[in-house]
PyMOL commands that place a pseudoatom at each C-alpha (Angstrom):
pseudoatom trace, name=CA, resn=UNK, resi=1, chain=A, elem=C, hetatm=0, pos=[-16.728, -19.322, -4.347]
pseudoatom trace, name=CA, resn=UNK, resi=2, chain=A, elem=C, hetatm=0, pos=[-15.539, -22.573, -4.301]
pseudoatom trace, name=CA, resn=UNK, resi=3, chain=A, elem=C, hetatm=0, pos=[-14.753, -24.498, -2.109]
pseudoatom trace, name=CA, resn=UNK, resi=4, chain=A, elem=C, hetatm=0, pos=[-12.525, -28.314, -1.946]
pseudoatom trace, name=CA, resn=UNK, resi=5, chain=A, elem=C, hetatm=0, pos=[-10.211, -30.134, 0.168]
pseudoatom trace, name=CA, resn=UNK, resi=6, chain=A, elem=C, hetatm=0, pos=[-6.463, -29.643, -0.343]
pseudoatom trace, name=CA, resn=UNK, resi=7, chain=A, elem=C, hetatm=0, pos=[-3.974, -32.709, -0.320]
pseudoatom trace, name=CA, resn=UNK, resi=8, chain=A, elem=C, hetatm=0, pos=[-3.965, -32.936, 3.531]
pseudoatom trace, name=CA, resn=UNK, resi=9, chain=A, elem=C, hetatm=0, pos=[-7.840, -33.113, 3.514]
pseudoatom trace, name=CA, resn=UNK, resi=10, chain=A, elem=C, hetatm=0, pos=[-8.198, -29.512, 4.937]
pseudoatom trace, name=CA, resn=UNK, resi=11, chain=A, elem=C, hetatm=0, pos=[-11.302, -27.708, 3.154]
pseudoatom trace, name=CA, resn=UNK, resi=12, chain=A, elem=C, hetatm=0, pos=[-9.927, -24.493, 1.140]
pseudoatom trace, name=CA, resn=UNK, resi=13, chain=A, elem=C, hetatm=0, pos=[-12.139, -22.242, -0.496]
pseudoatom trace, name=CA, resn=UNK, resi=14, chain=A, elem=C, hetatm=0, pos=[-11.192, -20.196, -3.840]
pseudoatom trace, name=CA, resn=UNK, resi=15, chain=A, elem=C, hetatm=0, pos=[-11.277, -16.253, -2.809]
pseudoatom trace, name=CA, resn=UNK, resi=16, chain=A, elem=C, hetatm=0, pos=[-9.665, -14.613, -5.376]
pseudoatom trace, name=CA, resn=UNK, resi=17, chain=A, elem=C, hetatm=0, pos=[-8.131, -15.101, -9.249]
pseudoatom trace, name=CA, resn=UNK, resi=18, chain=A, elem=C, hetatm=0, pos=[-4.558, -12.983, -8.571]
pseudoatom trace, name=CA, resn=UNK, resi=19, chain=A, elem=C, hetatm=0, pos=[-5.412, -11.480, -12.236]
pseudoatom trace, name=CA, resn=UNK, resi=20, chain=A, elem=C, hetatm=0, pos=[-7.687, -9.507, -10.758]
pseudoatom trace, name=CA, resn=UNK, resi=21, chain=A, elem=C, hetatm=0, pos=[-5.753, -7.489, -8.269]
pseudoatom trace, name=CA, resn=UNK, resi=22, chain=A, elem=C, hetatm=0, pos=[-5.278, -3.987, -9.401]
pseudoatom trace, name=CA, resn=UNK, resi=23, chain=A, elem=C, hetatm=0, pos=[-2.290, -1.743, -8.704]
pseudoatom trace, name=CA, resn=UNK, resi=24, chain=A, elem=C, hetatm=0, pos=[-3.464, -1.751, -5.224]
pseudoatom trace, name=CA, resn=UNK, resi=25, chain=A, elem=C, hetatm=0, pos=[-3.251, -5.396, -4.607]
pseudoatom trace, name=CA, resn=UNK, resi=26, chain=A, elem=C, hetatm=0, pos=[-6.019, -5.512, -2.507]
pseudoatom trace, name=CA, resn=UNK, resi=27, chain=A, elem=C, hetatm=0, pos=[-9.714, -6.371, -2.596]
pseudoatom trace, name=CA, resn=UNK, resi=28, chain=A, elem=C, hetatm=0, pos=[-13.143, -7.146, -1.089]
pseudoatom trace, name=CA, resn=UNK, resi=29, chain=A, elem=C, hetatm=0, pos=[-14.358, -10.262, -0.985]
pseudoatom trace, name=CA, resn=UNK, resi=30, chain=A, elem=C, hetatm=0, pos=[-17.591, -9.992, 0.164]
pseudoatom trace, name=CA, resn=UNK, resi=31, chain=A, elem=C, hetatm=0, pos=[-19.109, -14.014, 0.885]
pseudoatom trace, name=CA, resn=UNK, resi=32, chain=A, elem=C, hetatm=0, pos=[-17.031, -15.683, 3.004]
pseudoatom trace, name=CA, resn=UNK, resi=33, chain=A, elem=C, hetatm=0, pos=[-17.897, -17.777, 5.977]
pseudoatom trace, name=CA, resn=UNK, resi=34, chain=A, elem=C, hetatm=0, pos=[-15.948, -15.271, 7.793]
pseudoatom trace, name=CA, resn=UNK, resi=35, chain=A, elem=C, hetatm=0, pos=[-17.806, -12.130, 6.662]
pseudoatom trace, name=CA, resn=UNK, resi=36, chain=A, elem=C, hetatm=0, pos=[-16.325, -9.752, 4.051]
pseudoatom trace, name=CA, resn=UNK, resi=37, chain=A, elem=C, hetatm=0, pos=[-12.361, -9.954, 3.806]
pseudoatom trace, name=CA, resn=UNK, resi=38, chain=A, elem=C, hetatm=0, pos=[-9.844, -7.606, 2.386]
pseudoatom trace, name=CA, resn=UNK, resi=39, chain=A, elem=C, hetatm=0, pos=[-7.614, -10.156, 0.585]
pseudoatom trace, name=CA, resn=UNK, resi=40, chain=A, elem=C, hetatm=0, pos=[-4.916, -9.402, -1.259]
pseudoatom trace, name=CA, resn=UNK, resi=41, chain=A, elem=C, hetatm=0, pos=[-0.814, -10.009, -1.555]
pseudoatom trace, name=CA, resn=UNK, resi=42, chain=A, elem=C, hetatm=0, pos=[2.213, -8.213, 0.581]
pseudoatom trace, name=CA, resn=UNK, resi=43, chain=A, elem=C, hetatm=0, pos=[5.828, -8.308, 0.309]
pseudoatom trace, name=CA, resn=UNK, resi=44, chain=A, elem=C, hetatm=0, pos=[5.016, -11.379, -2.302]
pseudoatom trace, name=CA, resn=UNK, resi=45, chain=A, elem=C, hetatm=0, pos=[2.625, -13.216, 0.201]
pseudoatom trace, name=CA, resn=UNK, resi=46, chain=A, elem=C, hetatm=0, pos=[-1.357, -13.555, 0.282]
pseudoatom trace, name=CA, resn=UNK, resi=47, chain=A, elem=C, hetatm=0, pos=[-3.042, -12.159, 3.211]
pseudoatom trace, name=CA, resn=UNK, resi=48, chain=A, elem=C, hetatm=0, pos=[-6.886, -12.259, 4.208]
pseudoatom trace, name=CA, resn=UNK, resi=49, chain=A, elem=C, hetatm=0, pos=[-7.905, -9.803, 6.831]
pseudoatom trace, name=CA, resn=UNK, resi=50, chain=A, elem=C, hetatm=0, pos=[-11.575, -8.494, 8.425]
pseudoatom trace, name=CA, resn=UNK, resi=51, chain=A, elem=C, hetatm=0, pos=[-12.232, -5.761, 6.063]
pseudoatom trace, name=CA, resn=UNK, resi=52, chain=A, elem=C, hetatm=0, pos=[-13.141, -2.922, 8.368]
pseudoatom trace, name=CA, resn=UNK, resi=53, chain=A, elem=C, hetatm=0, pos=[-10.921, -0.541, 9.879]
pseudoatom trace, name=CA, resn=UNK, resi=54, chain=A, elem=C, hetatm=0, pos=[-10.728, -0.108, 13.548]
pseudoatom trace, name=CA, resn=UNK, resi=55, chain=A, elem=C, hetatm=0, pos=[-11.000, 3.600, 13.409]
pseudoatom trace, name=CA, resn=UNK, resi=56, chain=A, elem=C, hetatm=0, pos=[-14.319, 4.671, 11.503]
pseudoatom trace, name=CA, resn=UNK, resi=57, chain=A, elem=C, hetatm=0, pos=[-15.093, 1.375, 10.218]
pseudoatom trace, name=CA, resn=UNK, resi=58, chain=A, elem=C, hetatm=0, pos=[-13.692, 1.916, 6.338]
pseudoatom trace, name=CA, resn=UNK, resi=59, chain=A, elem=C, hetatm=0, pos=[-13.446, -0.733, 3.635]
pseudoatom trace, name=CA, resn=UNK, resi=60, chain=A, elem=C, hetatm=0, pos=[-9.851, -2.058, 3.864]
pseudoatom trace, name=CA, resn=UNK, resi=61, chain=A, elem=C, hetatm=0, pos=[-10.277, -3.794, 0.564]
pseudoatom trace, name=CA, resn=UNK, resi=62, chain=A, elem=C, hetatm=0, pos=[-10.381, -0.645, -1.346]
pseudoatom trace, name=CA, resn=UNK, resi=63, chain=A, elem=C, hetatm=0, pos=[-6.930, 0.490, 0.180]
pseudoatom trace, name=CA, resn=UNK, resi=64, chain=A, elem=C, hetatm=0, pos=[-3.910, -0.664, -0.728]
pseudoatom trace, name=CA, resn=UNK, resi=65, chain=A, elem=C, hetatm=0, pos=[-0.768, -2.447, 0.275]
pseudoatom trace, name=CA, resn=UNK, resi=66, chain=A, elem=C, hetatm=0, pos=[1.920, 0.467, 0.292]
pseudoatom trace, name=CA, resn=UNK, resi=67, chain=A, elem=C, hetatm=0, pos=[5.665, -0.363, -0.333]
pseudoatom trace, name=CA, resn=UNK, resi=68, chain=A, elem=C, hetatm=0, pos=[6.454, -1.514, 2.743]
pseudoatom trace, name=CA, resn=UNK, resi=69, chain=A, elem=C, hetatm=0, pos=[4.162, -4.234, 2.472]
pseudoatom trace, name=CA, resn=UNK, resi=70, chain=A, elem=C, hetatm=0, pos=[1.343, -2.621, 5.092]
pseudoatom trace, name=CA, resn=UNK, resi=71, chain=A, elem=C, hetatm=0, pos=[-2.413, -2.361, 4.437]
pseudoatom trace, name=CA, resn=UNK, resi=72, chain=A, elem=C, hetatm=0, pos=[-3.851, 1.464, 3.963]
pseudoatom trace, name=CA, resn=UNK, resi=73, chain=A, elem=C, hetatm=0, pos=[-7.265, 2.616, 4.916]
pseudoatom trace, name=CA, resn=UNK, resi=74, chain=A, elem=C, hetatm=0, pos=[-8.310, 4.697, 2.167]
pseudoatom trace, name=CA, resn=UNK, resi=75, chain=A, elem=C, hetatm=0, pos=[-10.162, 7.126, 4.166]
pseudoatom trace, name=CA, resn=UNK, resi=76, chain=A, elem=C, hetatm=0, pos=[-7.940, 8.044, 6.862]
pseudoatom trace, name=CA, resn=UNK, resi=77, chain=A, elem=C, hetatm=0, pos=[-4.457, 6.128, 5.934]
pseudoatom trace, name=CA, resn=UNK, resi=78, chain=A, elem=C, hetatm=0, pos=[-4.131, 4.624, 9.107]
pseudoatom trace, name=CA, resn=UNK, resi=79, chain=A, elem=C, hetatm=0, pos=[-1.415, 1.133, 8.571]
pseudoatom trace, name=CA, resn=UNK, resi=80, chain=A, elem=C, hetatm=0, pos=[-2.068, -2.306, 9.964]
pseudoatom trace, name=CA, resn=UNK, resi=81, chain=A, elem=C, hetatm=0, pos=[0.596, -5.297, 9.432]
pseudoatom trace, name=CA, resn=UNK, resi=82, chain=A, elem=C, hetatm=0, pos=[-1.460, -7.860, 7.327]
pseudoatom trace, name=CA, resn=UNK, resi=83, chain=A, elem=C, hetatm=0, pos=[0.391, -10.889, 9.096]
pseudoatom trace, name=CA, resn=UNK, resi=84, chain=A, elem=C, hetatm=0, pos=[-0.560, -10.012, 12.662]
pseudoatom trace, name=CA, resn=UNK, resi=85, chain=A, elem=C, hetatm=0, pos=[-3.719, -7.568, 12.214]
pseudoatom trace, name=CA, resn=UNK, resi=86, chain=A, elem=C, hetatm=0, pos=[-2.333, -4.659, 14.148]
pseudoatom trace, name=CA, resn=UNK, resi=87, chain=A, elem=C, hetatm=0, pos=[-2.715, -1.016, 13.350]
pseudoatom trace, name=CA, resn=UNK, resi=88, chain=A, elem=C, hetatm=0, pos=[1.034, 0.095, 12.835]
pseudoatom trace, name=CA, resn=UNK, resi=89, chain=A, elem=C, hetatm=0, pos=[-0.223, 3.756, 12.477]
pseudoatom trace, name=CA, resn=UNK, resi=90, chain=A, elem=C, hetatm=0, pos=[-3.230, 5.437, 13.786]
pseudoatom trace, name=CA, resn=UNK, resi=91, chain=A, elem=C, hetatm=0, pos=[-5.028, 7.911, 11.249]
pseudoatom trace, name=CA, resn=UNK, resi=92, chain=A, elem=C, hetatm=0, pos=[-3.914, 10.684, 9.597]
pseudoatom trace, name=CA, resn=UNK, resi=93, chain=A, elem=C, hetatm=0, pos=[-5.197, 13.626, 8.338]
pseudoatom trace, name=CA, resn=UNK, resi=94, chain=A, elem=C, hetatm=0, pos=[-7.751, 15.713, 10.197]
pseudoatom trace, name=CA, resn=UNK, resi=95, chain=A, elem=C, hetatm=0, pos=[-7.438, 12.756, 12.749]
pseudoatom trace, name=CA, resn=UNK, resi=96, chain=A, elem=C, hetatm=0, pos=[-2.868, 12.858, 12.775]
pseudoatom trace, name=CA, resn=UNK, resi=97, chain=A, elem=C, hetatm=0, pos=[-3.883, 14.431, 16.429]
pseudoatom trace, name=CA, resn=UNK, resi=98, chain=A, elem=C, hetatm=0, pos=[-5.910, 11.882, 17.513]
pseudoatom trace, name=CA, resn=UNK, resi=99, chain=A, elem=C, hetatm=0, pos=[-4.029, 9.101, 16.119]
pseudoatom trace, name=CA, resn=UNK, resi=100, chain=A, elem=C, hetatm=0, pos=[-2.027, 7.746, 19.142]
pseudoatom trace, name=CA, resn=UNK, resi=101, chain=A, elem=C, hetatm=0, pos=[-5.633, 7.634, 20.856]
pseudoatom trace, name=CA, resn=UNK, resi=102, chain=A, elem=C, hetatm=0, pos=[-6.844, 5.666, 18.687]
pseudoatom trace, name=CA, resn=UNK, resi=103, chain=A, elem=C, hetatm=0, pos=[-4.729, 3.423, 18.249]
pseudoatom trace, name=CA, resn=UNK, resi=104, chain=A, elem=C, hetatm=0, pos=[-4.439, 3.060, 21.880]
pseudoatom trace, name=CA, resn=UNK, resi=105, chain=A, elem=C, hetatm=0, pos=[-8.454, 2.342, 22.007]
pseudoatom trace, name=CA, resn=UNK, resi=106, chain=A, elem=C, hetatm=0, pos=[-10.401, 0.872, 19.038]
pseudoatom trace, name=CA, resn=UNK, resi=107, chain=A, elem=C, hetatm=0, pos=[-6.883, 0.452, 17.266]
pseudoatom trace, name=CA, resn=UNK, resi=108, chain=A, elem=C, hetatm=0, pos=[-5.408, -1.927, 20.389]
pseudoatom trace, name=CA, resn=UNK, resi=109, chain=A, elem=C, hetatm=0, pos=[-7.587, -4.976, 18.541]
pseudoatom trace, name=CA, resn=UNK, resi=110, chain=A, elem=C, hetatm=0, pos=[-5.787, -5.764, 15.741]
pseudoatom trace, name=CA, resn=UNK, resi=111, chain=A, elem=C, hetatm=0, pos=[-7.992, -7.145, 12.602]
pseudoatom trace, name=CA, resn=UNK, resi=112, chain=A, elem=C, hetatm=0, pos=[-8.313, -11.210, 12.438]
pseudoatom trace, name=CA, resn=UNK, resi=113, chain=A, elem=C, hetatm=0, pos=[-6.110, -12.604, 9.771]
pseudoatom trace, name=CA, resn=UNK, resi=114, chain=A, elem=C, hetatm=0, pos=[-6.895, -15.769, 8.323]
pseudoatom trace, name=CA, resn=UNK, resi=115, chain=A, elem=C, hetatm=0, pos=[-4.473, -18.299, 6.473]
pseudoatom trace, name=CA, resn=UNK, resi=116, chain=A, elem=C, hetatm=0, pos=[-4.188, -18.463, 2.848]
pseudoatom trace, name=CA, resn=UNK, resi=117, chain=A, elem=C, hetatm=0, pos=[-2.358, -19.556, 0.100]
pseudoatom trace, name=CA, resn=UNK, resi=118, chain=A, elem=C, hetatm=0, pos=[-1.647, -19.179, -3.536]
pseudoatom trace, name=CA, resn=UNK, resi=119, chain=A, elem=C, hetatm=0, pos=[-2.640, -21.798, -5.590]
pseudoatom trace, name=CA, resn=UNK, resi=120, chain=A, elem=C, hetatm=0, pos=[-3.729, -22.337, -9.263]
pseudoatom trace, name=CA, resn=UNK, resi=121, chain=A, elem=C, hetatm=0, pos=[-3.559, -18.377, -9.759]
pseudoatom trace, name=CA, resn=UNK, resi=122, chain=A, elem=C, hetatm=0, pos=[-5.674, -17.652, -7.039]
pseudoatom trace, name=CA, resn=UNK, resi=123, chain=A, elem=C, hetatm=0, pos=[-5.619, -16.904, -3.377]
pseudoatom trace, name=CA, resn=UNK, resi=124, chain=A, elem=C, hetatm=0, pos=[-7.422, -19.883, -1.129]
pseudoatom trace, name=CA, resn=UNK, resi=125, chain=A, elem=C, hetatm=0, pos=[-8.465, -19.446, 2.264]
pseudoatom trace, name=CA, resn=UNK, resi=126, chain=A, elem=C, hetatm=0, pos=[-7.771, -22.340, 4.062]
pseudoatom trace, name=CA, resn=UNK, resi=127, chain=A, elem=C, hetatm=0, pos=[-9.783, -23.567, 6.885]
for i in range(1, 127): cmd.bond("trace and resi %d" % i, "trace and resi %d" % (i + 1))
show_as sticks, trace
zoom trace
């Protein structure tokens, strides 16, 4: 990870080459100064978000970004927006019934987001 200051003087750090987002254009980065981040690009945009889910704690880096541009849990497919954090949909599954609870409880804090920006063919987090 690398880290410089951009043209304004703001430090940026280097998170992620774009070549090496999969189909899923998503993925862990695991050392940031912010803890592990699920960082990846929506609707054409980067994102960086906290990387567990607010249900049963998941990996949201090994999800994916579905066609509406949200990010998926890949255990229980509950939805959060990447631009504000929030879960959009609770989980589904053997949890569908419980969904509206949770999403009402653990799933009322939305995940942090963090700004970021393309640059050089990768995504930059920039502090």
């Amino acid at each position: 990870m690398r880290q410089v200051p951009d043209d304004s003087g703001q430090s940026t750090i280097r998170l992620l080459a774009l070549e090496h987002l999969d189909a899923s254009q998503v993925a862990v980065v695991e050392k940031t100064p912010h803890g592990a981040l699920a960082v990846g690009i929506s609707a054409g945009k980067p994102f960086a978000v906290s990387n567990r889910c607010r249900h049963l704690f998941a990996s949201l880096g090994s999800g994916r970004v579905t066609s509406e541009g949200c990010l998926e849990c890949p255990r229980h497919a509950a939805l959060y927006d990447v631009d504000t954090g929030e879960m959009v949909r609770g989980p589904q599954g053997a949890f569908k019934p419980l969904a509206g609870a949770v999403k009402a409880t653990t799933g009322a804090r939305s995940l942090k987001t963090f700004p970021v920006e393309v640059r050089d063919g990768a995504i930059w987090l920039v502090d």
